[in-house]
C-alpha positions, 0 to 999 in steps of 0.5 A, a space after each residue: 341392211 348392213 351391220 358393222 362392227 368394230 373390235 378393239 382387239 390387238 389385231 383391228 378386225 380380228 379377234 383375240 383367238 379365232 376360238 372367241 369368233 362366235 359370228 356366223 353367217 345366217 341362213 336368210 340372205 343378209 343376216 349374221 348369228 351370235 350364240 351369246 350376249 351382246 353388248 354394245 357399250 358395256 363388256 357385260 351384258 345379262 341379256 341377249 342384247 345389252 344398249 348402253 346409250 341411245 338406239 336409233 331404229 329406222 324401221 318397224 320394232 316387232 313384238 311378240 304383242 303386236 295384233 298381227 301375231 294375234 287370234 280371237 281378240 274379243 272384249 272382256 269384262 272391265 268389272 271383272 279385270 277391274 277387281 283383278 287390277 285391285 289385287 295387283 301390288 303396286 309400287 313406285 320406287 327410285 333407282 340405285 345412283 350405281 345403276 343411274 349413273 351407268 345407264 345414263 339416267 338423269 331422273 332417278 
């Protein structure tokens, strides 16, 4: 239930100017809200959270797609999604050793 986080600012635990201070205490007990990209090992981050390395969770990973989020799930007719699964295009590919490299990929 607790977050820490290390700056590497000029002044340790501060930041730059107190206009870069985007951290706010969140409404629910325990919780803290950025308005922006985090990025953990990367200073660049193209989505809200960016993991560069490994993540440990030590509890449940919720997703949209989990059943508990879910209403009127019923069978569907696997003849039908079979030929739609034909249609689909289908590729295998390699990744570029640039992106490998920084995110820790071995198998390419």
């Amino acid at each position: 239930k607790y977050i820490y986080f290390f700056s590497q600012a000029s002044n340790p635990g501060q930041f730059e100017n107190d206009s870069d201070v985007l951290w706010q205490r969140g409404h629910v007990p325990e919780t803290v809200v950025y308005h922006g990209r985090v990025g953990i090992n990367t200073d660049a981050p193209d989505e809200a959270l960016v993991v560069c390395g490994n993540a440990k969770v030590m509890g449940r990973v919720m997703h949209p797609s989990d059943s508990r989020a879910k209403e009127n799930i019923r069978e569907v007719d696997t003849n039908e999604q079979l030929k739609r699964i034909t249609q689909m295009r289908l590729v295998e590919y390699d990744y570029k050793p640039e992106f490998a490299s920084v995110m820790g990929i071995k198998n390419t």
